[in-house]
PLY file of the C-alpha trace (Angstrom):
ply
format ascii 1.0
element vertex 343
property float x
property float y
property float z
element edge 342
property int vertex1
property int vertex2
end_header
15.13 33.21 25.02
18.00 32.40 27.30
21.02 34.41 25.58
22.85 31.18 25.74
24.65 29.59 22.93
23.96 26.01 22.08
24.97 23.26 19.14
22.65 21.25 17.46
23.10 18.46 15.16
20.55 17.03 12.35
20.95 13.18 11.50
20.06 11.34 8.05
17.36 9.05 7.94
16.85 6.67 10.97
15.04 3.57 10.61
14.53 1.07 13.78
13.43 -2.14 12.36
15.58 -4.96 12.02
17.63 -3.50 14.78
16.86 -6.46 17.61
20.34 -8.40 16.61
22.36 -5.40 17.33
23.78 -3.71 20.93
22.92 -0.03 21.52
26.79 -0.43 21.66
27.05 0.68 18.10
26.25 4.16 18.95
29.12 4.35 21.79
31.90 6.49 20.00
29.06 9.23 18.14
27.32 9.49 21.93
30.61 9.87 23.56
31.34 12.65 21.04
27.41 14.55 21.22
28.63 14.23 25.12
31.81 16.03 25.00
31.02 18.53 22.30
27.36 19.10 24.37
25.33 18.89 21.03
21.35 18.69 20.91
20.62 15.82 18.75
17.16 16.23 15.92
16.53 12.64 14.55
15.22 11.72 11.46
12.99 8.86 12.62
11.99 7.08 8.93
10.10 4.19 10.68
7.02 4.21 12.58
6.23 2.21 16.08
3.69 -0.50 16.11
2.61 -3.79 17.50
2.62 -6.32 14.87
-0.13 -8.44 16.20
-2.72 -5.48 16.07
-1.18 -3.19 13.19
-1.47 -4.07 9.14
0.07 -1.78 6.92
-2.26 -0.17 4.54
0.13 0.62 1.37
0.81 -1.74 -1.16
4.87 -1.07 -1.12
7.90 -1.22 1.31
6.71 -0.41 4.26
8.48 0.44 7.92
7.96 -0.50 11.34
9.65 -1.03 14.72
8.61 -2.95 17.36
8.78 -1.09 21.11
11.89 -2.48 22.56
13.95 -1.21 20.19
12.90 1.98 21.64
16.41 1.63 23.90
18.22 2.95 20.62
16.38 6.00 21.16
17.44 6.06 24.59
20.62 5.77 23.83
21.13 8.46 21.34
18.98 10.74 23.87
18.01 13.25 21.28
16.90 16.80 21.91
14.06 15.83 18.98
12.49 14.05 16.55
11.28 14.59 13.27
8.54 12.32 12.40
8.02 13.55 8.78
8.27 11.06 5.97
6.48 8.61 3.34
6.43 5.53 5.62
5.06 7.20 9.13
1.38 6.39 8.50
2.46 3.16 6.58
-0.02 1.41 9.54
-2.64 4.04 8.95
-3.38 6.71 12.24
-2.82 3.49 14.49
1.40 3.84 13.60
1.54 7.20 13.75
-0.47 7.66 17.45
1.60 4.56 18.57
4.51 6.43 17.65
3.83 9.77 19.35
2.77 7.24 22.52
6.37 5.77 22.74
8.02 9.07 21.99
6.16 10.33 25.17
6.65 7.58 27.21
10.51 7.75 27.06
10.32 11.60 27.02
11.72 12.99 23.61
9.67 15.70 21.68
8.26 15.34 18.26
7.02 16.98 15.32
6.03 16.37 11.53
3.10 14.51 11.75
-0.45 14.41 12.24
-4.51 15.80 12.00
-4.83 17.37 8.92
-6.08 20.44 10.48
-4.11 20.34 13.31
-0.48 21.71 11.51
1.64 19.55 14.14
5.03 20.00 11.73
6.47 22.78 13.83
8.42 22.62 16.91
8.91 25.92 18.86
11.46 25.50 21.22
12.64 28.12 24.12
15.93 28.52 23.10
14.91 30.68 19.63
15.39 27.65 17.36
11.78 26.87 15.27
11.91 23.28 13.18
9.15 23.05 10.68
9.07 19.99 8.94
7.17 19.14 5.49
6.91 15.73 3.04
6.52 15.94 -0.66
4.83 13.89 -3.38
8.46 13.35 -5.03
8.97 11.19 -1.69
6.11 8.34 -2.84
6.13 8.18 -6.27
3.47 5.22 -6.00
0.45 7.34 -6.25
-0.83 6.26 -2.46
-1.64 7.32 0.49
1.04 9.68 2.11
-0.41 13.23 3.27
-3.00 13.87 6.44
-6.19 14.34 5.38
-9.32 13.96 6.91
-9.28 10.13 6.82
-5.75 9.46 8.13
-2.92 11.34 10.24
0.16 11.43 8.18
3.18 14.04 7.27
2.46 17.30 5.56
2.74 19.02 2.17
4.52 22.27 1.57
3.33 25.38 2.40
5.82 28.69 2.02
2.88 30.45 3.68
3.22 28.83 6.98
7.05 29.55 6.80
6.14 33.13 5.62
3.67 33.44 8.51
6.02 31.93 11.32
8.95 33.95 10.34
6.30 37.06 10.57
5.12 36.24 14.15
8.86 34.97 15.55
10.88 37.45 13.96
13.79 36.99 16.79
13.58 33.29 15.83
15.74 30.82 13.41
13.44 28.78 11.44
15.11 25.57 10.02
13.05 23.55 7.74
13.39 19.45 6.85
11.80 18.28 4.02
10.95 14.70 2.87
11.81 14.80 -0.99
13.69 13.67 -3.99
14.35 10.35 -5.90
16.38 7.43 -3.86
19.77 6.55 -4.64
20.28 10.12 -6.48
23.47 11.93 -5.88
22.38 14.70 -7.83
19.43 17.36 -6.71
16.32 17.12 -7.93
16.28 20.67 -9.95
12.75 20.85 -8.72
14.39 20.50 -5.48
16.60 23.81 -5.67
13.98 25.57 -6.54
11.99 25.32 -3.74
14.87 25.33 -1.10
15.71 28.83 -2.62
11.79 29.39 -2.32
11.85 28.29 1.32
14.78 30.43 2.47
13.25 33.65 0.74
10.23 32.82 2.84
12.88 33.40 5.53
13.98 30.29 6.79
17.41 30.20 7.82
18.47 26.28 7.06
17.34 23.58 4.43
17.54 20.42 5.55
16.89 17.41 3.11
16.10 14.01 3.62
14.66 10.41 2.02
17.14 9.56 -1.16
19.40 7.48 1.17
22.84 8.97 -0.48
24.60 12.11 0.24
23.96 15.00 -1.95
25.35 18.29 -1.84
25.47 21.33 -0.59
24.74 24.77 -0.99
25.03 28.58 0.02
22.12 30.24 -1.09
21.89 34.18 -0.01
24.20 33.13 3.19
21.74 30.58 4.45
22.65 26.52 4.07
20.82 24.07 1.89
21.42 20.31 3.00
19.56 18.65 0.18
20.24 14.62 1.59
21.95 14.08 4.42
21.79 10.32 3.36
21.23 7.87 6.09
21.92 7.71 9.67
21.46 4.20 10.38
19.50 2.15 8.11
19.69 -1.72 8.92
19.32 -4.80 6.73
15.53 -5.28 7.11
12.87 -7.84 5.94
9.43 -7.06 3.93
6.68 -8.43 2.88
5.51 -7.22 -1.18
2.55 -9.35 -2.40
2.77 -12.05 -0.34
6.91 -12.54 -0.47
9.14 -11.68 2.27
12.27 -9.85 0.92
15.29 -8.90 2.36
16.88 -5.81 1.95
20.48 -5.17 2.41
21.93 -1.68 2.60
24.09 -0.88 -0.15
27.26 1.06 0.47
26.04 4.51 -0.36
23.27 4.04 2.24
25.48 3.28 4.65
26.76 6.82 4.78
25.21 10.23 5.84
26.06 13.45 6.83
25.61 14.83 10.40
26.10 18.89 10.19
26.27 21.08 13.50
25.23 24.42 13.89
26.07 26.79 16.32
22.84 28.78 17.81
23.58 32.12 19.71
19.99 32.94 20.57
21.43 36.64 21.86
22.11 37.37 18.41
19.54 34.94 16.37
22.20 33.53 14.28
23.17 30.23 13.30
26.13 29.14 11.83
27.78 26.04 10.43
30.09 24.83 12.95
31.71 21.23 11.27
30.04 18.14 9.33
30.56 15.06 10.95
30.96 11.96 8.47
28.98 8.86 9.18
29.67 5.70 8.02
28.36 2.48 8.76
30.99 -0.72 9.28
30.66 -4.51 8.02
29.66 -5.12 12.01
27.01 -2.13 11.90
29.27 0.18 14.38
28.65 3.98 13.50
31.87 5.43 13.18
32.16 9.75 12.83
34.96 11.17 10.90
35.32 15.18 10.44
34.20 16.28 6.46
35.51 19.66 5.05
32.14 21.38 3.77
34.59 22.28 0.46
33.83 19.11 -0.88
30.15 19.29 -0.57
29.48 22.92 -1.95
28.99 23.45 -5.38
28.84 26.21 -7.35
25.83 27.49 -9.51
27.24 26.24 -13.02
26.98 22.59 -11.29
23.51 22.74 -10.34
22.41 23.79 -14.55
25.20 21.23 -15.77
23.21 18.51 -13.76
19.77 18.99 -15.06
20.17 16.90 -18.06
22.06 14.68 -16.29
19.27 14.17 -13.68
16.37 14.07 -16.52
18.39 11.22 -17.88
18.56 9.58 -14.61
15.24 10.07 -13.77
13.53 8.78 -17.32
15.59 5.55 -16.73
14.29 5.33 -13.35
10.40 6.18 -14.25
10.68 3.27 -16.59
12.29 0.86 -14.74
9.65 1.97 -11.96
6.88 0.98 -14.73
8.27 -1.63 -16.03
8.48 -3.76 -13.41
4.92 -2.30 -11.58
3.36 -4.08 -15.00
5.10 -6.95 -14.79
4.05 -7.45 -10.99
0.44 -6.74 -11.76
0.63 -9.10 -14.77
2.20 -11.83 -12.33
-0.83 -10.99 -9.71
-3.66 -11.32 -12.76
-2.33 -14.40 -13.76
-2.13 -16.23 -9.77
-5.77 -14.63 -9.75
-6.81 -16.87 -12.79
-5.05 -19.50 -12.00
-7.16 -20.20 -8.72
0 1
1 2
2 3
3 4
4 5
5 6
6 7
7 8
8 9
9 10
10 11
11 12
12 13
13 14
14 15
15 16
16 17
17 18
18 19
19 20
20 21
21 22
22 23
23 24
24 25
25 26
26 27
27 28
28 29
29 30
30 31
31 32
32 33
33 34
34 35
35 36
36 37
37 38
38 39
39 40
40 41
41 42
42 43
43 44
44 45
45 46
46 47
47 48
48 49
49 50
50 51
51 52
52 53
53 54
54 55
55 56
56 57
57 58
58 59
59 60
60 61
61 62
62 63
63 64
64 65
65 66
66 67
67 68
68 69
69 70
70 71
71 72
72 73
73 74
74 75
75 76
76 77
77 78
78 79
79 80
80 81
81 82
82 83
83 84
84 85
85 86
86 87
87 88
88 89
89 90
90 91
91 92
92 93
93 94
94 95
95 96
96 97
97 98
98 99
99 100
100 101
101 102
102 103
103 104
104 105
105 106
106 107
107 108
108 109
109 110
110 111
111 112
112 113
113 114
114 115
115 116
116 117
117 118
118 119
119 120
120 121
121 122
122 123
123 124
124 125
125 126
126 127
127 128
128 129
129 130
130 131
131 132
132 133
133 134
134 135
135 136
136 137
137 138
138 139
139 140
140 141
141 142
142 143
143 144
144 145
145 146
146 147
147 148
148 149
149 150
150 151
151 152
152 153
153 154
154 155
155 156
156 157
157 158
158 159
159 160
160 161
161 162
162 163
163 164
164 165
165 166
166 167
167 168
168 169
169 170
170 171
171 172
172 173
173 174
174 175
175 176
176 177
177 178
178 179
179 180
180 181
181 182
182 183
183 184
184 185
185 186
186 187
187 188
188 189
189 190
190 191
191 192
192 193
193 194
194 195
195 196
196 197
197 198
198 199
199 200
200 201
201 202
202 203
203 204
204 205
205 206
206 207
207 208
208 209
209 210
210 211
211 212
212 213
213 214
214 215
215 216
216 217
217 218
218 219
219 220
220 221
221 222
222 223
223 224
224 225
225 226
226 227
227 228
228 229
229 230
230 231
231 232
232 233
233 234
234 235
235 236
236 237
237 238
238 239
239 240
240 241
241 242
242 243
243 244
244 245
245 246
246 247
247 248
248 249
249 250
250 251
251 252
252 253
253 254
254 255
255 256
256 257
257 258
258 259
259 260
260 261
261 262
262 263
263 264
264 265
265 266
266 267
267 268
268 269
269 270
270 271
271 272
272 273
273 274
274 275
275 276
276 277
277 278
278 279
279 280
280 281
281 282
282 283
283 284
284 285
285 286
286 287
287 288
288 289
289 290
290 291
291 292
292 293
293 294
294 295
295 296
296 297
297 298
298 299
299 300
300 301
301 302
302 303
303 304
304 305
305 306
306 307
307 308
308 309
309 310
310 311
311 312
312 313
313 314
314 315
315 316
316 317
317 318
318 319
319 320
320 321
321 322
322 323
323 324
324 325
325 326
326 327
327 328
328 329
329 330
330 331
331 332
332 333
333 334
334 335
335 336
336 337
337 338
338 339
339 340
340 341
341 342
């Protein structure tokens, strides 16, 4: 380590497809800012590369992908990192997710989160003293399919406090920050499950919690002097077209997911510590322009009585949600039965 102090800032969810009608332009004021304020930027990259005329995706639900050229987004951002851990990476099998890591190479920006099932590629060690480790759970594909590396696929990875445990054991002079891929879309509140295992995570001495995949901003907490991020929302998620049994639907964002949190830290790797420097609000116009604003962290943290006042509330939520889910999975298999019959 350097004994330098540095800032680093983690983005919501970033998703590149669909991007080809905009101008990297729309990232002008938030990369004028990163400039002056000198902040290392980790992305949340939600949607895999891939070549459409070679690539099929392999899950039967919404599924990402972004063609090359809109790798000059990338560019433009110039991030210190990217975190490739999430349901839709190996949404076009191990082809996506090596296509990926190819283009990340090619225009030189590090990456971690996914890969060989034996091969642990979720952590990032980087000079300075800062470790990301990176993880994606069930909670974030509720479908039942394919999601985890295993030996038939390169994908994300599941939790494992023992690997944060055993990291914080061998880097002791190191600050371990840890994203996961969890919780139900479109919440506001935590998943209780959720707390439980950022408090888990942090007593297996990680030093940040960072959350990601319910596209909304949730909040945020103080646990034993450490920060828990549970969703930072989105970071830029554009309208995008899909194909779902044989239909091509188009998505617009809705006005929650076109907001997200960006949080800095300030790293002085002379002293290992890390501390919350400011929250940057991002919001997404009607033209698609990021625009930052400054949020005060008081209106994000809540207190301990919130977080057991909001279980019910989020069992009740989430029962309405499973069934809905169900619901409309039986009426799309019925629908699929009955076009089999009919031919």
């Amino acid at each position: 380590m350097n004994g330098e102090c540095m800032k680093i800032g983690y983005t919501g969810d970033l998703v590149l497809q669909g991007v080809e009608s905009f101008e990297t332009s729309i990232f002008d004021d938030l990369c004028t800012y990163l400039s002056i304020e000198d902040i290392k930027l980790v992305v949340n990259l939600e949607s895999a590369f891939i070549i459409p005329s070679s690539m099929s995706k392999i899950k039967n639900k919404v599924c990402l992908g972004a063609e090359k050229k809109t790798d000059i987004f990338l560019n433009k951002l110039n991030p210190f990192l990217a975190n490739i851990s999430n349901n839709h990476i190996n949404d076009y099998g191990t082809a996506g997710v090596n296509y990926t890591k190819s283009v990340l190479s090619d225009i030189g920006i590090p990456f971690f989160g996914a890969g060989k099932y034996d091969g642990k590629e979720n952590i990032h060690i980087d000079s300075s003293g800062i470790i990301n480790i990176s993880f994606t759970l069930r909670s974030s594909d509720q479908t039942g399919g394919i999601l985890f590396a295993d030996k038939n696929i390169d994908g994300p990875y599941d939790l494992d406090l023992d690997q944060v445990r055993q990291v914080s054991r061998e880097y002791p002079l190191s600050t371990i920050i840890v994203s996961v891929h969890w919780g139900n879309e479109d919440f506001a509140i935590p998943d209780p499950d959720n707390v439980k295992i950022a408090h888990e995570i942090i007593d297996a001495g990680a030093t940040l919690v960072i959350g990601h995949h319910p596209h909304i901003i949730q909040p945020i907490e103080n646990y034993n002097g450490k920060w828990i991020f549970y969703s930072l929302g989105n970071f830029f998620f554009p309208p995008i077209d899909f194909e779902y049994n044989g239909k091509i639907i188009h998505k617009k964002p809705a006005l929650h997911q076109r907001q997200g949190l960006l949080p800095i830290f300030n790293y002085d790797s002379s002293s290992n510590e890390l501390s919350l420097y400011k929250i940057i609000k991002i919001s997404i116009a009607d033209d698609y322009k990021v625009v930052c604003s400054s949020l005060d962290k008081k209106i994000l943290i809540k207190n301990k009585f919130y977080y057991k006042l909001s279980k019910p509330l989020f069992f009740i939520k989430e029962k309405k949600r499973v069934t809905s889910y169900y619901l409309f999975r039986i009426k799309d298999e019925v629908k699929r039965c009955i076009l089999f019959l009919k031919k």
